[in-house]
KENU-736231 format. One record per residue (C-alpha): x negated, y, z; chain; residue number from 1. Coordinates in Angstrom, 1 decimal. Each point is the difference from the previous one (the first is absolute). Layout:
+--------+--------+--------+-------+-----+
:      x :      y :      z : kette :  nr :
+--------+--------+--------+-------+-----+
:      X :      Y :      Z :     A : NUM :
...
+--------+--------+--------+-------+-----+
//
This chain:
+--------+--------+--------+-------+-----+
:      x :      y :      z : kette :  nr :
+--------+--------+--------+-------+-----+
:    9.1 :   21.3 :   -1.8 :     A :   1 :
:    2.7 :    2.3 :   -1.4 :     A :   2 :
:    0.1 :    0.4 :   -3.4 :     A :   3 :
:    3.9 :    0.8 :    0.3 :     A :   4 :
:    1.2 :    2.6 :   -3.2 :     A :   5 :
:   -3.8 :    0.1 :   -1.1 :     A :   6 :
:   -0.8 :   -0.7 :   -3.3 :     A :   7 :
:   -2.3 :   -2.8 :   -0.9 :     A :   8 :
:   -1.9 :   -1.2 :   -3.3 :     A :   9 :
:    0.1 :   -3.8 :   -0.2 :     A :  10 :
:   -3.2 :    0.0 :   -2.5 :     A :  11 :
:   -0.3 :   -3.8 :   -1.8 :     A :  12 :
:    3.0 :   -2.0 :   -0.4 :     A :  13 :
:   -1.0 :   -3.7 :    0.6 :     A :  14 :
:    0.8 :   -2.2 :    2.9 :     A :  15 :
:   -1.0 :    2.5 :    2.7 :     A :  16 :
:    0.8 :    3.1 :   -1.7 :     A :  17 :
:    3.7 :   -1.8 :    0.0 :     A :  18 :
:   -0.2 :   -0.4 :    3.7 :     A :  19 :
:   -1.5 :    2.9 :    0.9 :     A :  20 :
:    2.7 :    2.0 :   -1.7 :     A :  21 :
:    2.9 :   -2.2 :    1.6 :     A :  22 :
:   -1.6 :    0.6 :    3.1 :     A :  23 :
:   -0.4 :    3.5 :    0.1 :     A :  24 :
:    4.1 :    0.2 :   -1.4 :     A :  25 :
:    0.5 :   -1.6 :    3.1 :     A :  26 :
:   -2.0 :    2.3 :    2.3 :     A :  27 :
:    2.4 :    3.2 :   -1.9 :     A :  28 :
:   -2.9 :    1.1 :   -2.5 :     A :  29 :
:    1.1 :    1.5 :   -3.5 :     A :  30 :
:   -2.2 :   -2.7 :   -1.7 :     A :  31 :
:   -1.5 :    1.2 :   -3.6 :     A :  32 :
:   -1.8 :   -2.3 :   -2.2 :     A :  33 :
:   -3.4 :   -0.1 :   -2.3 :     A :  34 :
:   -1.4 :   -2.7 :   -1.9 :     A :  35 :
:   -3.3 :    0.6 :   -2.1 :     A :  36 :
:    0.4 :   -2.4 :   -2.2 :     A :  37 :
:    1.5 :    1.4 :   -3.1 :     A :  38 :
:    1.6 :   -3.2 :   -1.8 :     A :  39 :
:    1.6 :   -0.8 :    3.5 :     A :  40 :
:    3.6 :   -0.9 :   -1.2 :     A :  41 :
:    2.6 :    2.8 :    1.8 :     A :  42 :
:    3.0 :   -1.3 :   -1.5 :     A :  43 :
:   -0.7 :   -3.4 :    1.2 :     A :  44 :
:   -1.7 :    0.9 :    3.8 :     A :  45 :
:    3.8 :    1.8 :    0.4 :     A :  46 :
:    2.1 :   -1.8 :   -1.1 :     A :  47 :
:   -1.8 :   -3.0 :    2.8 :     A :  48 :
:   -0.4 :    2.5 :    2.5 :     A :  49 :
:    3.2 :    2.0 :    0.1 :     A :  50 :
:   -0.3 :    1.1 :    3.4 :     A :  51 :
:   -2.4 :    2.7 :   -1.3 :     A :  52 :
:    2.3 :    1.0 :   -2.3 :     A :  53 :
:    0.1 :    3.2 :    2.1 :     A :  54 :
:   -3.9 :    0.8 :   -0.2 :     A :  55 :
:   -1.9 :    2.2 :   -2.5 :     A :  56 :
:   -2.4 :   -2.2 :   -2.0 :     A :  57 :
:   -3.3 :    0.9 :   -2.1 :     A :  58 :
:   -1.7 :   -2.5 :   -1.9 :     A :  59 :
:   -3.6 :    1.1 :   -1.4 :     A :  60 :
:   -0.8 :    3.4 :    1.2 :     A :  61 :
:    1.4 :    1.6 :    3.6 :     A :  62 :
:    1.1 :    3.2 :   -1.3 :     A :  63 :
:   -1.3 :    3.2 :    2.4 :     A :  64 :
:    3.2 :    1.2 :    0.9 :     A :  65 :
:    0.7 :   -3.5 :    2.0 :     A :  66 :
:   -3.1 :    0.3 :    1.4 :     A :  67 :
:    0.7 :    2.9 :    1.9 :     A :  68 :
:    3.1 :   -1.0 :    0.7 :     A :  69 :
:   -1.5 :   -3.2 :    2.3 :     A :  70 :
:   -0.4 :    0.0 :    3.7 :     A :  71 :
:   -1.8 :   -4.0 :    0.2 :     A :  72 :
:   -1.3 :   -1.7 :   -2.5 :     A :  73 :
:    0.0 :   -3.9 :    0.3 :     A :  74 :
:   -2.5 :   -1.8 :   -2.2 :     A :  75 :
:    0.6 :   -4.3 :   -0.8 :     A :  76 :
:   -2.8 :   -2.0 :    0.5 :     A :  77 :
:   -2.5 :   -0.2 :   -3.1 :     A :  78 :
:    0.8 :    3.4 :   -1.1 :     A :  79 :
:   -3.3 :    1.8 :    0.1 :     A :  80 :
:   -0.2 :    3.6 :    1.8 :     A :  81 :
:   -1.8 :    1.1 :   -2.5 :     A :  82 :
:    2.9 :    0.4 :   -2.6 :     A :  83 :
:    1.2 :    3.1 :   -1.5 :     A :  84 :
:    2.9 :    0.0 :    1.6 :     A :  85 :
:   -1.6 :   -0.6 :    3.3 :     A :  86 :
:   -2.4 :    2.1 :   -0.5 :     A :  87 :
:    2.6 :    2.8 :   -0.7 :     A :  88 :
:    2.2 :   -0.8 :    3.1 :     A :  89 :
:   -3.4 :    0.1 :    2.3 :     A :  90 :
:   -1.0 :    3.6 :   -1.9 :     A :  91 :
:    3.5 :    0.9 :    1.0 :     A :  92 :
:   -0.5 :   -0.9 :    3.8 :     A :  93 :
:    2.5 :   -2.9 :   -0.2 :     A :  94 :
:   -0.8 :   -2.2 :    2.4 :     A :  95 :
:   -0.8 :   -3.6 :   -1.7 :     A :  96 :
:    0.4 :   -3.1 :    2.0 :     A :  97 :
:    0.2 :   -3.9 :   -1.1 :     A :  98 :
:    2.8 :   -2.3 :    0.3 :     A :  99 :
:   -1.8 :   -2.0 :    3.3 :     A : 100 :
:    0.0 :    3.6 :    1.2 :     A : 101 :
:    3.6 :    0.6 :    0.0 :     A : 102 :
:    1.0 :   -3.3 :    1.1 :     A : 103 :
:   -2.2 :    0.1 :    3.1 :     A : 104 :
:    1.7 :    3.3 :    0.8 :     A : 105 :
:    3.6 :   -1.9 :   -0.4 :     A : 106 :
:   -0.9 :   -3.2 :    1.5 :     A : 107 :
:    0.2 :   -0.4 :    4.0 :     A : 108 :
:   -2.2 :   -3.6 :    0.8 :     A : 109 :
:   -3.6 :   -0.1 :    0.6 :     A : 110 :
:   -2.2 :   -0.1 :   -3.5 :     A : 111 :
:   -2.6 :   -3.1 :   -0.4 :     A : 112 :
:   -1.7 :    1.1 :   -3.3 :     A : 113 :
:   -2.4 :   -1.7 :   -2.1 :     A : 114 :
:   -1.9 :    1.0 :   -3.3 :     A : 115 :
:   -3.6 :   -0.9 :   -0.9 :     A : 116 :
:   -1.1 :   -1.0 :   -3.5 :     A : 117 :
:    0.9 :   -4.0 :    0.2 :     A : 118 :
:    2.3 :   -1.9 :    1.8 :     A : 119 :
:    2.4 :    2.2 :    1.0 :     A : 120 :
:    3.0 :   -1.6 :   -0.9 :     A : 121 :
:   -1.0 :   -3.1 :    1.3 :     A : 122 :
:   -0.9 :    1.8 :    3.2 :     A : 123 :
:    3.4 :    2.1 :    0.3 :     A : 124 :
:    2.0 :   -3.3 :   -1.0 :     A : 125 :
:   -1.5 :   -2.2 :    3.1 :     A : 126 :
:    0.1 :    3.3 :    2.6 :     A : 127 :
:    3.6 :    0.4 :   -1.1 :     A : 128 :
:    0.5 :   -4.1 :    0.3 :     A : 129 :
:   -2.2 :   -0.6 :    3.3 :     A : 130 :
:    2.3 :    3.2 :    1.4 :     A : 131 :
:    3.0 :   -1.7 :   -0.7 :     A : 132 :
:   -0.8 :   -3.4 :    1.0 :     A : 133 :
:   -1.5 :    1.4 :    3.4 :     A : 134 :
:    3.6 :    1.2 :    0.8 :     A : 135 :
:   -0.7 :    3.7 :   -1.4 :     A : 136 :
:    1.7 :    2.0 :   -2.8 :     A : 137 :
:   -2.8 :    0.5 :   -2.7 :     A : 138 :
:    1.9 :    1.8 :   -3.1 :     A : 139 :
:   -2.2 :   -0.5 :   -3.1 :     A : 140 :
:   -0.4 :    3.5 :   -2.2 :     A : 141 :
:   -2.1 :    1.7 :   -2.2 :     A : 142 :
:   -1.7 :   -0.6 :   -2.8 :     A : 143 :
:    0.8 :   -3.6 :    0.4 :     A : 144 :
:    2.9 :    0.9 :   -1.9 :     A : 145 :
:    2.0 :    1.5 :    2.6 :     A : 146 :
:    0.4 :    3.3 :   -0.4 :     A : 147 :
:   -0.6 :    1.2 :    3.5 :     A : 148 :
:    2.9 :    2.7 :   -0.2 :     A : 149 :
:    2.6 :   -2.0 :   -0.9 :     A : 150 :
:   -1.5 :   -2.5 :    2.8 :     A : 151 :
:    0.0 :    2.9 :    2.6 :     A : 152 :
:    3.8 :    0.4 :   -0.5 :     A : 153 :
:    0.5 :   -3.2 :    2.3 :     A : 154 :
:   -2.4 :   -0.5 :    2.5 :     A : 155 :
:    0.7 :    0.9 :    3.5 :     A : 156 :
:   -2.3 :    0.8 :    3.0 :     A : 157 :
:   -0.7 :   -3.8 :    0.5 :     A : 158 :
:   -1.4 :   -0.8 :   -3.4 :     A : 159 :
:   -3.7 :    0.4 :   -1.2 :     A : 160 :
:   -0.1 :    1.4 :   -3.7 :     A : 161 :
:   -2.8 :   -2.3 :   -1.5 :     A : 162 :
:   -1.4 :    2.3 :   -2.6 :     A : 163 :
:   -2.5 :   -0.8 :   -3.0 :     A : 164 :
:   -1.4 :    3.0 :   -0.9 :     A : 165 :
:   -1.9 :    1.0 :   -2.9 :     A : 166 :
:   -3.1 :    2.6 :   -0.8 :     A : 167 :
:    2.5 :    2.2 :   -1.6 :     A : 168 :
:    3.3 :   -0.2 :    2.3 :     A : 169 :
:   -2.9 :    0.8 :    2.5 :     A : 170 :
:   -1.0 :    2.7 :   -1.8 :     A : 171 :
:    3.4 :    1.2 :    0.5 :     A : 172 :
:    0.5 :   -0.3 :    4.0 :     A : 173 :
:    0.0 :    3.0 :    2.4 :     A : 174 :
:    1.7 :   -0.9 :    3.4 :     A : 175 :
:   -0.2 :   -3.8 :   -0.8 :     A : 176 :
:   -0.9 :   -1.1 :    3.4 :     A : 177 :
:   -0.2 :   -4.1 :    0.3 :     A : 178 :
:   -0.3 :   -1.8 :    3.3 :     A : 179 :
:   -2.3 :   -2.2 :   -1.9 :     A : 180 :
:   -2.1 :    0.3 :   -3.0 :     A : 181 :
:   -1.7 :   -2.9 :   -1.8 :     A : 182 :
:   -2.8 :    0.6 :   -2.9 :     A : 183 :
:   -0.7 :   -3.5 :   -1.3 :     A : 184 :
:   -3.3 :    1.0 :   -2.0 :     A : 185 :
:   -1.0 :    3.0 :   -2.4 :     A : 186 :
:   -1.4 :   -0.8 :   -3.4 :     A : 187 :
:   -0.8 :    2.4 :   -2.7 :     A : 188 :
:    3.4 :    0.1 :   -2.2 :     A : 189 :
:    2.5 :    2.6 :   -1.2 :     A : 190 :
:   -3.2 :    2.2 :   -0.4 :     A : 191 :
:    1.3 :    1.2 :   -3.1 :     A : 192 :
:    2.9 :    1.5 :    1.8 :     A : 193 :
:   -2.2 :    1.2 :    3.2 :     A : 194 :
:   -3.1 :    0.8 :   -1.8 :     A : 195 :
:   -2.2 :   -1.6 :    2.6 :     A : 196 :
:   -0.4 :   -3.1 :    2.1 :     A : 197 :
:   -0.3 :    2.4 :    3.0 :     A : 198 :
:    3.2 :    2.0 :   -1.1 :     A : 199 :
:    1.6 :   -3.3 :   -0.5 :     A : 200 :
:   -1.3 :   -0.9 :    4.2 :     A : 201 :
:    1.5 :    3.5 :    0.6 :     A : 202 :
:    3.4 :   -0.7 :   -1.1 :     A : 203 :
:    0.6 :   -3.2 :    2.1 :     A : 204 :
:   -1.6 :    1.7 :    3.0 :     A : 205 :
:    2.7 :    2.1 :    0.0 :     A : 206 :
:    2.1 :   -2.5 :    1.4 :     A : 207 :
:   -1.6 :    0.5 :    3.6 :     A : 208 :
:    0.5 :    3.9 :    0.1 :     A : 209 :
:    2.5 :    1.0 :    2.4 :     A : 210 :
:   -1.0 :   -3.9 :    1.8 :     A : 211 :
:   -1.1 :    0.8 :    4.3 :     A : 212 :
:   -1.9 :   -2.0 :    2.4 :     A : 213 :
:    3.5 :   -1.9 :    0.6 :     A : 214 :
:    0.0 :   -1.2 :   -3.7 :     A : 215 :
:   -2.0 :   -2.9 :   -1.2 :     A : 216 :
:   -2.0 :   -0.3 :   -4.0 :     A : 217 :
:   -1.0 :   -3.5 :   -0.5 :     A : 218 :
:   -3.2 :    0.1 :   -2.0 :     A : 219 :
:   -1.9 :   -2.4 :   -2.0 :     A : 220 :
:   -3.0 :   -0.9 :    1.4 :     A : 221 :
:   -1.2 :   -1.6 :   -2.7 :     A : 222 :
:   -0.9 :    3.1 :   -1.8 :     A : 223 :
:   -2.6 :    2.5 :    1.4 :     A : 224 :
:    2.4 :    3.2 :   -1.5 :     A : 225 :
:    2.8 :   -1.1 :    2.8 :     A : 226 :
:   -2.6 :    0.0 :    2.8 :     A : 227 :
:   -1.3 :    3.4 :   -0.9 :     A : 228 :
:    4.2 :    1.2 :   -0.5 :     A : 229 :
:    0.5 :   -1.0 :    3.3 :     A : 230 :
:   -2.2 :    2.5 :    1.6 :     A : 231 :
:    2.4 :    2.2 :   -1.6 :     A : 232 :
:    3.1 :   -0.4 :    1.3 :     A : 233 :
:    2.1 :    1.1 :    3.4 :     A : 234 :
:    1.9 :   -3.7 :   -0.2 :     A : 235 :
:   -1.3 :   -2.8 :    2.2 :     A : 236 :
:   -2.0 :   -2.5 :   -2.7 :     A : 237 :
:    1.2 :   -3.7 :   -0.1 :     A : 238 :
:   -2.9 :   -1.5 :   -2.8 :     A : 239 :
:    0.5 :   -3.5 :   -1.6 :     A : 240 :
:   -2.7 :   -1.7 :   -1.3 :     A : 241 :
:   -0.9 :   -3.5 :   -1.7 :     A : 242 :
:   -3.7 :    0.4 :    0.6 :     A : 243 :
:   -1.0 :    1.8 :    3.4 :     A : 244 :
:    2.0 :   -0.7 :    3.5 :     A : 245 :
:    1.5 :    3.4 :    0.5 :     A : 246 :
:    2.3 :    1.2 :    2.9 :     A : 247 :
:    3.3 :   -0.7 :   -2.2 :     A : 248 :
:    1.5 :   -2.7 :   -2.2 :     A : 249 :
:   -3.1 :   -2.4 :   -1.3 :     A : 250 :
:   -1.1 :   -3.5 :   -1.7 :     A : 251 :
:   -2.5 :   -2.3 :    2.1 :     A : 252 :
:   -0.5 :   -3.4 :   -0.4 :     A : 253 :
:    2.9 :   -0.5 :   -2.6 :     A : 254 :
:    2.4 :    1.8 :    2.9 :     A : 255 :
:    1.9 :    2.9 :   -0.5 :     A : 256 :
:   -0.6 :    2.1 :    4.0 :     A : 257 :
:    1.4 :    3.5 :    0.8 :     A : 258 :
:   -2.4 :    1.3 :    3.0 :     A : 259 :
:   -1.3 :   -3.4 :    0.6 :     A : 260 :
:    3.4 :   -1.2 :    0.2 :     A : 261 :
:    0.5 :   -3.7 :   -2.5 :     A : 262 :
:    2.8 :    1.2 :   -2.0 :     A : 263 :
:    0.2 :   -2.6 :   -2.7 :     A : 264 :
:   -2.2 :   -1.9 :   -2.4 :     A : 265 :
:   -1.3 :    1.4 :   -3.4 :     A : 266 :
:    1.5 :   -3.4 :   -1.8 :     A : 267 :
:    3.2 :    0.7 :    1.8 :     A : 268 :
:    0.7 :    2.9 :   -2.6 :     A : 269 :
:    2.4 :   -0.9 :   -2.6 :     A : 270 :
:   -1.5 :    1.8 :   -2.9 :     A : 271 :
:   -3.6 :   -0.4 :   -1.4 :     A : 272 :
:   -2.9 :    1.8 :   -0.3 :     A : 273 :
:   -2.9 :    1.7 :    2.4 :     A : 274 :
:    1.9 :    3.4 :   -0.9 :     A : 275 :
:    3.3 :   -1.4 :    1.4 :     A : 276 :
:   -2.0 :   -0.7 :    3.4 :     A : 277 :
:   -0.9 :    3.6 :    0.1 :     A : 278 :
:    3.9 :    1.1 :   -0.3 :     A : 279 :
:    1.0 :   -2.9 :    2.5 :     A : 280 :
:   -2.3 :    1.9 :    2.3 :     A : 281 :
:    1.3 :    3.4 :   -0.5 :     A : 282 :
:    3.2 :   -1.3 :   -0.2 :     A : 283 :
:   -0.7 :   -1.4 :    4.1 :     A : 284 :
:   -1.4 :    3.1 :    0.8 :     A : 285 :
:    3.3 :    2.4 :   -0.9 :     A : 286 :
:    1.7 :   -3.4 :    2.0 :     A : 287 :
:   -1.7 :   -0.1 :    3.1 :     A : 288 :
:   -0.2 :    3.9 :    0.2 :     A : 289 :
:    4.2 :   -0.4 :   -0.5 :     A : 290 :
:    0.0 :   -2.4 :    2.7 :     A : 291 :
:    1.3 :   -3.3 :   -2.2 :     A : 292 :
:   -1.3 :   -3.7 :    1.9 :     A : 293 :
:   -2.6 :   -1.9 :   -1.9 :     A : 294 :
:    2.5 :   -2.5 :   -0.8 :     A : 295 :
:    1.9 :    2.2 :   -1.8 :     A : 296 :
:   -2.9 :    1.1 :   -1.8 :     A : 297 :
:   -1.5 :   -3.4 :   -0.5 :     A : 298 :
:    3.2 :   -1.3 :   -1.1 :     A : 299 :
:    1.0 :    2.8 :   -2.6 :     A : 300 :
:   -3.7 :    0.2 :   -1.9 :     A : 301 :
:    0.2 :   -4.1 :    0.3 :     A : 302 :
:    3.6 :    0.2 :   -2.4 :     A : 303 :
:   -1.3 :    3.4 :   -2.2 :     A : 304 :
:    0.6 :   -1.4 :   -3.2 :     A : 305 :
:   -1.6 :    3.6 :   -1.2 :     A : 306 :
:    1.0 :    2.4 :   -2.3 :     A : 307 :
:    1.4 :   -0.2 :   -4.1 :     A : 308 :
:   -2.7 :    0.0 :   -2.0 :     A : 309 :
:   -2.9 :   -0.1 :    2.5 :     A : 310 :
:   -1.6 :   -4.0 :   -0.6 :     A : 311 :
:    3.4 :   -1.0 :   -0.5 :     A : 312 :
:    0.7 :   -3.5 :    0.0 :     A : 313 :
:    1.0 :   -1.3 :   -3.5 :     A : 314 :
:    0.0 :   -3.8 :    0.0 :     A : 315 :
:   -2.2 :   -3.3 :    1.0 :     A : 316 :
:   -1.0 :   -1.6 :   -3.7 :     A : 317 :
+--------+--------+--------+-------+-----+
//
């Protein structure tokens, strides 16, 4: 991707916004900056971030005459595309992309992705772990507060971006091509950003669009919405399931079996809880389809102490 001389709006100036820009500094952009919100502290942001020091910045309101001055548009994660100022930049023919978007067209390893309404840090955190105990490179990024742009700066050809992915950095995605995609369920949420559950389904099935029959979408099983998705989709389906044997990763008799292959026992995982036993089993899936032992696999899930905040141990009283 060649963004060389072009000029380039940076629009929301958080974590990703910050990487994004760096980023496309790096790739020879003339970076400009927006940020909607209009109590967002300039003097401050600058004087913390002097390497922008260089770029025009509009807090509030994107005035026209910058809009028809852009040739890309790159949108941080959460922003909604339904802004004025997006909305403007769209009308303009801008074309609008998200953060994940940019990265993926910077970054030069294969893409595991994973998004899905619950348990998808948990999920990215063992892939990434099971990866790097197998004797892969998985690079955590994403919106597991790794802003996959500043991530894509390092990886090489040998290295698997691990991405957790959101509805809206999905929403966002154009090329985004990942050698595998995980959805860990879909429950009705963020419908007051989408509008509807099925707008909501819409946004995270975007994830498979540019997938072919040499990609893989792990599904859960559990849930009759993934079995009817995955008569819609080019990629080869790997399901999981707690409840039904399926021809993937699945629980029977308290063991944890990828194509009737004994991978581990359920009360080997490290973390509690009957959802946790649905992530371990994605989690083998994405590991089995990458080609890690089931030593390594068992090993890894047995030590995952699991993620901050997520039934966090506290103390025995």
């Amino acid at each position: 991707m060649d963004l060389t001389g072009k000029q380039v709006l940076v629009a929301g100036l958080g974590k990703s916004g910050i990487a994004a820009g760096a980023l496309l500094k790096k790739m020879g952009c003339m970076v400009c900056l927006f940020d909607g919100n209009e109590k967002f502290d300039r003097s401050a942001w600058e004087k913390t971030y002097p390497v922008f020091s260089d770029c025009p910045l509009w807090i509030g309101e994107l005035p026209d005459a910058a809009v028809q001055e852009m040739e890309l548009a790159v949108v941080s994660p959460g922003i909604p595309l339904d802004t004025p100022a997006i909305l403007k930049l769209q009308a303009a023919g801008v074309p609008v992309v998200g953060e994940a978007e940019l990265a993926y067209r910077f970054e030069k390893g294969r893409v595991a992705a994973i998004t899905g309404t619950n348990g998808k840090t948990t999920t990215t955190t063992m892939i990434a772990d099971v990866l790097n105990h197998g004797g892969k490179s998985g690079v955590l990024s994403g919106n597991i507060g790794f802003p996959a742009s500043e991530v894509a700066q390092s990886v090489t050809a040998q290295d698997t971006l691990v991405m957790e992915l959101s509805s809206f950095q999905l929403m966002g995605i154009d090329s985004f091509h990942p050698h595998i995609a995980v959805i860990t369920n879909l429950m009705p949420t963020h419908i007051d950003y989408h509008g509807s559950f099925e707008e909501y389904v819409a946004a995270k099935w975007n994830i498979q669009n540019q997938m072919t029959a040499d990609d893989f979408v792990v599904l859960n099983f559990n849930q009759d919405l993934a079995k009817e998705l995955a008569t819609q989709t080019k990629a080869q389906v790997v399901p999981f399931s707690t409840v039904e044997k399926v021809d993937g990763a699945y629980l029977e008799n308290g063991g944890l079996y990828f194509k009737g292959e004994l991978v581990m026992q359920a009360d080997e995982i490290g973390v509690p809880g009957s959802h946790n036993v649905e992530n371990a089993l994605a989690t083998i899936a994405v590991a089995k389809l990458s080609g890690i032992s089931n030593q390594a696999i068992k090993e890894t899930l047995a030590s995952f102490g699991g993620v901050k905040h997520r039934l966090q141990f506290v103390d025995t009283i």
